[in-house]
N, C-alpha and C positions, 0 to 999 in steps of 0.2 A: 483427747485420748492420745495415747502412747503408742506406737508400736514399736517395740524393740524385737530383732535379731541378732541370736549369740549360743553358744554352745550352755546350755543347761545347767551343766557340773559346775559350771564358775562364773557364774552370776551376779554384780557386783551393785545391787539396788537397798536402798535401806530398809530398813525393818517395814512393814502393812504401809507399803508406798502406793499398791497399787489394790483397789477394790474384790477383784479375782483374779484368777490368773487360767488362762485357757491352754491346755494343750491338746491338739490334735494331731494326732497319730505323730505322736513326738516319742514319745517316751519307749514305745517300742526298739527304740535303738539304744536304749540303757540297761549295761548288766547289771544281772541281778547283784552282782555286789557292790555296784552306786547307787543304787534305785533308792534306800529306804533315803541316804543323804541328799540325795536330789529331790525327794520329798519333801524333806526337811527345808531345802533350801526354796523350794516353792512355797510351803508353808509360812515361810518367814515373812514373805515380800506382797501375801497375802492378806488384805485386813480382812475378809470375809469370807472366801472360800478360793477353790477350786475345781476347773471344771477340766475333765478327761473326756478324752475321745479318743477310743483304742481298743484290740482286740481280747477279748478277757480268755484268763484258764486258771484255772482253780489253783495256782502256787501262787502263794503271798512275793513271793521275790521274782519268778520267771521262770516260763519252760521256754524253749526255742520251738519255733513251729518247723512244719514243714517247709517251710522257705527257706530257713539254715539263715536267717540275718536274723528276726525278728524276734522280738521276749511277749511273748503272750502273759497277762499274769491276772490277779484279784485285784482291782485297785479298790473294792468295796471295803477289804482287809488292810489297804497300805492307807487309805482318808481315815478309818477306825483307829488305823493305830496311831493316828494324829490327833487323835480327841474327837473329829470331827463325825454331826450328823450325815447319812451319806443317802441318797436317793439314786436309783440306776433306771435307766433304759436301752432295752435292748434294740438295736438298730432292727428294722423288718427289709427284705428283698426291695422293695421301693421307695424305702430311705436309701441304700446305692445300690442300685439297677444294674451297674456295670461290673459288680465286683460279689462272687458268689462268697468268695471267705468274710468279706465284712459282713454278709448279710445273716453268716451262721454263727460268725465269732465277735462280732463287733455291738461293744454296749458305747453306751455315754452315763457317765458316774461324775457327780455334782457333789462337792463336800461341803459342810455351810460348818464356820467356826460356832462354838456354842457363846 
């Protein structure tokens, strides 16, 4: 297994190099006008899917939360708009105990290539 560390946007791996690709509470820091290409560019280096861990709100590209850094957004709509099947769950109070917004705002959304 891989781990690599790097800025998202410019990402330099070849094409379905790696099985999934996982982000957690990454993306959040991506504006909504990189987000669909940095999909894209996850999508690429993915030969099967993608798996998200992140705050959801109903805009396909991002709103800004209450926090004023963070892009809350639909990622069930950004894996569809990749072709991909998309499965979601919603994070409960004791998946993280410590943190009340993950626990009302936070899914996990798994894309599988068809």
């Amino acid at each position: 297994a891989d781990l690599n560390v790097g800025d998202v946007r410019h990402l330099n791996f070849d094409k379905d190099v790696y099985d999934a690709v996982l982000c957690d509470a990454s993306l959040m820091y991506i504006n909504p006008s990189e987000i669909k290409a940095v999909m894209m560019i996850l999508n690429d280096i993915a030969k099967r899917g993608i798996v998200i861990v992140d705050r959801y709100y109903e805009s396909e590209l991002g709103e800004l939360t209450s926090d004023g850094y963070i892009w809350a957004r639909d990622y069930e709509k950004l894996l569809a708009w990749l072709g991909m099947d998309v499965t979601k769950l919603k994070l409960k109070k004791e998946d993280w105990p410590e943190s009340e917004r993950w626990s009302q705002n936070g899914w996990i959304w798994w894309g599988v290539k068809p």
